[in-house]
N, C-alpha and C positions, 0 to 999 in steps of 0.2 A: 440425699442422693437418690436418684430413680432407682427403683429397683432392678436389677438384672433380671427377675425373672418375667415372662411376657412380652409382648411386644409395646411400642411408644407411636402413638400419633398427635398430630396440634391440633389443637380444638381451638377454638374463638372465645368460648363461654366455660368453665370450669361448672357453676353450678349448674345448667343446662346445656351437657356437654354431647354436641352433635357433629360426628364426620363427614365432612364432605362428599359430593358423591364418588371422586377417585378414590379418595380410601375406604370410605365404607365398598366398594367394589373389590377392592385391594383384600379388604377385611375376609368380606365372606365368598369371594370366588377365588383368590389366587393363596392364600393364608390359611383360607379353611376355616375359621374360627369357630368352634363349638360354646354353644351354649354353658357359660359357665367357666369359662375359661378368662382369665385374670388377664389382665393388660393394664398399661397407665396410658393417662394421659398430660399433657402440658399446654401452656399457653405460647409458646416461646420467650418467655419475658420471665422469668424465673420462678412459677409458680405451676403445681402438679400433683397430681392424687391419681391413686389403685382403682380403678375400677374391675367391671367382670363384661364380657360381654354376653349379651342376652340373646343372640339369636339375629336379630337385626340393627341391635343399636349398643353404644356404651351406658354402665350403670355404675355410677358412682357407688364402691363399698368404703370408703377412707378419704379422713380430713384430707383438706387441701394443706399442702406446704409449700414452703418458700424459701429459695435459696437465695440467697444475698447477692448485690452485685457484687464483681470483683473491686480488690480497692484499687487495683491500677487495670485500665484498659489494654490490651494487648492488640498491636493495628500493623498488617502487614498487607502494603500498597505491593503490585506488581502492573509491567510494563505489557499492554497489550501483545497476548500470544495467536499464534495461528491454530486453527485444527480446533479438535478436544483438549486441548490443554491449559485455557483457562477454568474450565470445567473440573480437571483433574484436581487443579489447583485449590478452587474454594472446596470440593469435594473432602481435602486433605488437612486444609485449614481448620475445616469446621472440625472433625475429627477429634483434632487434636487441643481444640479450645479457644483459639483465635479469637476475638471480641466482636471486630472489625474487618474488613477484605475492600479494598480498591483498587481497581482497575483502572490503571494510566494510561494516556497518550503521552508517548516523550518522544524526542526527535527519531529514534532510528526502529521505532515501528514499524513493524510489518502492515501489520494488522490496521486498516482504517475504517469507520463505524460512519452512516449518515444518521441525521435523528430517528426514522423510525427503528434502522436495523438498531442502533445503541439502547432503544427502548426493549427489543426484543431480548438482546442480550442479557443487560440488566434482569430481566423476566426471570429469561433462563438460569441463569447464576443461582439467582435467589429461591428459585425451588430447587438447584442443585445442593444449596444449604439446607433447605426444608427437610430432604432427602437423607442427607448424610446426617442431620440433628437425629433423625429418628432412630437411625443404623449403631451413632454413637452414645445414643440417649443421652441428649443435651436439655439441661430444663431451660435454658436462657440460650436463643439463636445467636448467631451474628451476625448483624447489620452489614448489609453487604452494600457496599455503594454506588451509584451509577457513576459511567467512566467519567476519570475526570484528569484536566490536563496537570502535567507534572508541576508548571508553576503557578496553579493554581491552589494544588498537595499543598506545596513547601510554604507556601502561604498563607494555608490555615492550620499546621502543626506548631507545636510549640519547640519541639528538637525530633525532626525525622532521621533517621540516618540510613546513609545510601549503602548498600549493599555492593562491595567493588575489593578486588583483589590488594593485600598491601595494609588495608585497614585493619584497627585495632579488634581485638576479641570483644563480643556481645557481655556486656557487664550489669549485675544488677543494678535495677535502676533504667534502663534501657528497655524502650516498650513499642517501638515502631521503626520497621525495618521497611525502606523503598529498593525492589528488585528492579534491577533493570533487564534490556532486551538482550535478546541472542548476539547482535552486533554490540554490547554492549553502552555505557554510557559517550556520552559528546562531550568536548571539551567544555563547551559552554553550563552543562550539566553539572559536572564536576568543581567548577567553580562556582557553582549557587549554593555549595554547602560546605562546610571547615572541614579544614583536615579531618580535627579531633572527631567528627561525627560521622568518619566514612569506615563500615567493621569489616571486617573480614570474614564467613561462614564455616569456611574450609580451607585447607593449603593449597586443592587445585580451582580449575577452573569447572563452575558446577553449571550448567544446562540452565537455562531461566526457569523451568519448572520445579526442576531439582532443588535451585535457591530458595524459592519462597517456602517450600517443604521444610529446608532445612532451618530458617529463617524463624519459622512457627514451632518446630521441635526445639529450639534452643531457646526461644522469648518464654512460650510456657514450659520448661523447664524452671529457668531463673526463678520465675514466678511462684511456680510450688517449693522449688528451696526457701523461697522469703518466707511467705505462707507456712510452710512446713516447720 
């Protein structure tokens, strides 16, 4: 596990380990970093060691380690939002341990993407992961994926399960949760996946942002009870 003390940024190269120019900017003008002052760094991919930082650059004082992958991947898809609130969303996933993050087109989107804006997005997303990995000190990111359509999801999962009021409780064993939109799901929707695979989060009706939050708090949950 990273250490709590210091701060955490991604590096490319572990044994010649160089920050970027944002963060090295990050480092020594808005962070302050003194000469000597301890920090880790990571690869995002589950491998990370102590350094010190020397004034202008990081210095490796400590082996490199390795944290495992998980033995079940945790993957929670949600439905195109408006605003900052996809953002809020991977912001909260990664946080929290998420593997995976997908962002859907499904029928009653608001929200619609052409190729380049969808590239931009995708962009953004994935340093807002970068971002919160560093906040939450994560050794291993998560793959966050460019949007993709709902039956295109259900067609590369092996058992997704739709996130919809009525369904059964989240049970171990259970590792990918599909949020739907504020208008919620379509009829057509609802029948592309079995009863037995649609859970329930909460007893009311949660906000779609709210869902996928709750969605990630309750999958890793499960997860460190198996684990644990």
């Amino acid at each position: 596990m990273i250490p709590s003390a210091g701060h955490l940024f991604y590096v490319t190269d572990l044994e010649a380990p160089e920050l970027n120019a944002r963060d090295q900017h990050h480092a020594a003008r808005v962070l302050r970093l003194r000469g000597g002052e301890e920090l880790s760094i990571a690869d995002g991919a589950g491998r990370w060691r102590r350094c010190c930082w020397s004034g202008a650059a990081v210095e490796p004082i400590g082996p490199i380690h390795h944290e495992p992958q998980p033995a079940e991947t945790l993957t929670v898809a949600f439905a195109l939002l408006k605003g900052s609130k996809p953002e809020l969303v991977v912001q909260k996933l990664t946080e929290l341990g998420i593997d995976r993050i997908v962002p859907l087109r499904v029928e009653r989107s608001v929200v619609r993407h052409d190729a380049g804006r969808s590239e931009r997005f995708h962009e953004r997303l994935s340093e807002i992961a970068r971002e919160a990995g560093m906040q939450s000190r994560r050794a291993r990111l998560p793959l966050v994926e460019p949007t993709a359509s709902f039956g295109e999801f259900l067609a590369s999962e092996d058992r997704p399960l739709l996130a919809d009021r009525g369904g059964r409780p989240l049970r171990a064993g259970d590792t990918c949760v599909v949020i739907g939109p504020e208008g919620g799901w379509s009829d057509a929707e609802r029948r592309d996946v079995p009863a037995d695979d649609v859970v329930a989060l909460a007893p009311g009706v949660l906000r779609a942002e709210t869902a996928a939050m709750a969605a990630g708090v309750l999958l890793a949950a499960l997860r460190s009870a198996r684990d644990g």
